[in-house]
C-alpha positions in Angstrom: -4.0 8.0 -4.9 -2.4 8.3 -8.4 -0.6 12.0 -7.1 -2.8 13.6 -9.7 -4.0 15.9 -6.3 -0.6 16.3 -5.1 -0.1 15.7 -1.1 -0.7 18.9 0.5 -2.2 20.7 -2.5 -5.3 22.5 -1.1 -8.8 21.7 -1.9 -11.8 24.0 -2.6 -14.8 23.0 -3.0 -16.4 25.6 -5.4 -13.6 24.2 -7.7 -14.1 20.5 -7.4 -17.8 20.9 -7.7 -17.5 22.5 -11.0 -14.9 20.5 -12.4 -17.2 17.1 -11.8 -20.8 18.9 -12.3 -22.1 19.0 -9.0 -23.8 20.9 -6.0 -21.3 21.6 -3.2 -23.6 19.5 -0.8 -22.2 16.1 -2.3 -18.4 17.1 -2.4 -18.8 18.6 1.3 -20.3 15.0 2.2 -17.1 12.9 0.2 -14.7 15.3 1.5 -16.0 14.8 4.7 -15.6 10.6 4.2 -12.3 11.1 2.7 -11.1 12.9 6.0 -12.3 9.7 7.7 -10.2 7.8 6.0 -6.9 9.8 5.7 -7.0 11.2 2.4 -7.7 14.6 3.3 -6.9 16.9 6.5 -7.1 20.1 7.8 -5.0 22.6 8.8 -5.1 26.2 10.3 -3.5 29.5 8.2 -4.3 32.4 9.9 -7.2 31.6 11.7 -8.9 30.0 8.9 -9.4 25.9 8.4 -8.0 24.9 4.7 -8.8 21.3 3.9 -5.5 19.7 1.8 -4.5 16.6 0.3 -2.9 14.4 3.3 0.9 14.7 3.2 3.2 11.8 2.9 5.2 11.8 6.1 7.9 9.4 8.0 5.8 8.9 11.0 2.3 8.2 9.0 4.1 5.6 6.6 5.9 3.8 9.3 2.0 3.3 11.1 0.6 2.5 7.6 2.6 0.0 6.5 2.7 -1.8 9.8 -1.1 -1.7 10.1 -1.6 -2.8 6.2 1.3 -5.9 7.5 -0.8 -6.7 10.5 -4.1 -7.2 8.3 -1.8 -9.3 5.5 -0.2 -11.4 8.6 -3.8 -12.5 9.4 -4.0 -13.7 5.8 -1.0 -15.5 4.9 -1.7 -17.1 8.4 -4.9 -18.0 7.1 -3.7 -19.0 3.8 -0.9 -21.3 5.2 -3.6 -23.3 7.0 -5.5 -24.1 3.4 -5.5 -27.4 2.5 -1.9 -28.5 0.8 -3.6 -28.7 -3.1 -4.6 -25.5 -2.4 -1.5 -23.5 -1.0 0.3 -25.3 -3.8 -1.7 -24.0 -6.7 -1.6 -20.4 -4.5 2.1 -21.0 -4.5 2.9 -21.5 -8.1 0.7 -18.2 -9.0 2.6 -16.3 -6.5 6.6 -17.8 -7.4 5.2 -16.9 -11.2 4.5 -13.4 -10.0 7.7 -13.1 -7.9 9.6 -13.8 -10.7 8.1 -11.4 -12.7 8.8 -8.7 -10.2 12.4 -9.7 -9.7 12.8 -9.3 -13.9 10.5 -6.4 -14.4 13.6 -5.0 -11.4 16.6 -6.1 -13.7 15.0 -4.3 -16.5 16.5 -1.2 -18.4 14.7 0.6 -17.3 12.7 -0.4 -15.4 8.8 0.4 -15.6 7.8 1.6 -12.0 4.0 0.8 -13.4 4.5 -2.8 -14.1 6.4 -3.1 -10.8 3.4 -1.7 -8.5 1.1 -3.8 -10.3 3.1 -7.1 -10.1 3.9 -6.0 -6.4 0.4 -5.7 -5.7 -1.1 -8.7 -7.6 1.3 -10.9 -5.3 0.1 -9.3 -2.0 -3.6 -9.4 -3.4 -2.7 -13.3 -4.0 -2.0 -14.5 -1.1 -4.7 -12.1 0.6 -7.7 -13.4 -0.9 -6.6 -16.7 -0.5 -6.9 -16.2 3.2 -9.1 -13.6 4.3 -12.3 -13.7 5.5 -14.9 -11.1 4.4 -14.5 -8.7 7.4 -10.8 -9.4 7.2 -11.0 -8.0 3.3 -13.0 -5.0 4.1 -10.8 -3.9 6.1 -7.9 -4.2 3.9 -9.6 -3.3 1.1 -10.5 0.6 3.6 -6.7 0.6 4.2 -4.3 -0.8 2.2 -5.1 2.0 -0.8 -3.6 4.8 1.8 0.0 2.7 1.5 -0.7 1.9 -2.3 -0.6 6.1 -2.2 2.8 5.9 -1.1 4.1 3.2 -2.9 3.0 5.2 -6.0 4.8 8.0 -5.7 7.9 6.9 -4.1 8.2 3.9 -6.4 11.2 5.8 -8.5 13.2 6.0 -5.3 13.0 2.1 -4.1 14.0 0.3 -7.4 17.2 -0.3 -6.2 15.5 -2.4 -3.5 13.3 -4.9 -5.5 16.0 -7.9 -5.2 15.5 -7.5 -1.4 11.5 -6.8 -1.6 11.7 -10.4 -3.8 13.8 -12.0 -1.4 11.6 -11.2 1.3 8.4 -12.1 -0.9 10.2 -15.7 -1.0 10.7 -16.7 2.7 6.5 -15.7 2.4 5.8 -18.2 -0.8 8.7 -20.7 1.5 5.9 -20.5 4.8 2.8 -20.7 2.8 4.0 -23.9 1.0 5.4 -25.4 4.0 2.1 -24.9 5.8 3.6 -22.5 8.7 1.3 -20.4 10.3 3.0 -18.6 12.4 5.9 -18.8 10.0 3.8 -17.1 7.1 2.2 -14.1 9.6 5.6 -13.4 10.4 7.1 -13.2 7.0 4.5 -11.0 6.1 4.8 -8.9 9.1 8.6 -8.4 8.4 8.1 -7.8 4.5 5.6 -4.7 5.5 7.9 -3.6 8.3 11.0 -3.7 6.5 9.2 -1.8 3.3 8.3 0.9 6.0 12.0 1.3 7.0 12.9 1.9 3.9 10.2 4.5 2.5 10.9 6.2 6.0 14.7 6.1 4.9 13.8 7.4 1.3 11.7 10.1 2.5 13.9 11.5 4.9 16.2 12.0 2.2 13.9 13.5 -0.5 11.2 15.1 2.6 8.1 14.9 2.9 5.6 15.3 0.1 3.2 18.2 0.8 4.3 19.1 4.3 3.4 22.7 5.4 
């Protein structure tokens, strides 16, 4: 996730085991889980399988982020039907954290660390205030395959964090207004529009680790 295992860097078991001080049987097994869930994939070179670290592509970000927006629609929906003490205490917490994102953007120069984390914190905010458990688990299994993305494309989309705040505004604007359907949307279109313009970044700079 943090690019310290660059995408499509290949992996090798006998190495991994020794560098965390283990039998092969448990890395085979996480390897296997983190194929499950996207991390890792397969490939064939000359008639031989090679696992690798999963690349960052156009097509798999696009899916991504509009999968991670579908999950965060169902919780800002959820959120916006809260009780109106309680969506304007979430409100506050999330304008607080907006703003901070918009300035952390304005700063020279900026630190693409504090904007991840402030980016994240705000979608985390409005997330647990909404979601139900199953809902969470299955953020929680998916969302970290974007945050992969967002890390290490952050340097390229800091020029976009006025429109990312702009967009997290019309979100804070539904919530507080007690807009369902409003607040899913906003959301949706937030995720969407961040996937348009990874896609737009990548095809620029490529795709990281593609064979």
């Amino acid at each position: 996730m943090h690019g310290r295992l660059a995408p499509g860097s290949r992996i090798i078991e006998s190495e991994i085991a020794d560098r965390l001080g283990l039998s092969r049987t448990p890395i085979r097994s996480a390897l296997h889980r983190l194929q499950q869930e996207g991390y890792v994939t397969s490939v064939d070179r000359t008639k031989e399988k090679r696992l690798i670290v999963a690349p960052l592509t156009q097509a798999d970000a696009m899916e991504l982020f509009q999968i991670v927006g579908q999950l965060e629609g169902l919780a800002a929906r959820a959120a916006a039907e809260r009780p109106a003490s309680v969506r304007a205490e979430l409100v506050t917490r999330l304008r607080a954290l907006n703003a901070d994102f918009a300035a952390a953007g304005c700063a020279v120069p900026p630190d693409p660390s504090r904007l991840f984390d402030l980016d994240t914190a705000f979608h985390r905010a409005y997330v647990e205030a909404g979601a139900g458990a199953r809902l969470l688990a299955l953020h929680e299994a998916t969302k970290p395959q974007a945050e992969r993305y967002a890390r290490l494309y952050v340097n390229a989309l800091l020029v976009e964090i006025a429109t990312s705040a702009a967009e997290h505004e019309l979100i804070n604007q539904a919530i507080e207004a007690g807009a369902e359907s409003a607040a899913q949307q906003a959301v949706e279109s937030n995720w969407r529009n961040a996937g348009r313009r990874l896609a737009v970044v990548i095809g620029a700079r490529g795709a990281l680790g593609s064979w």
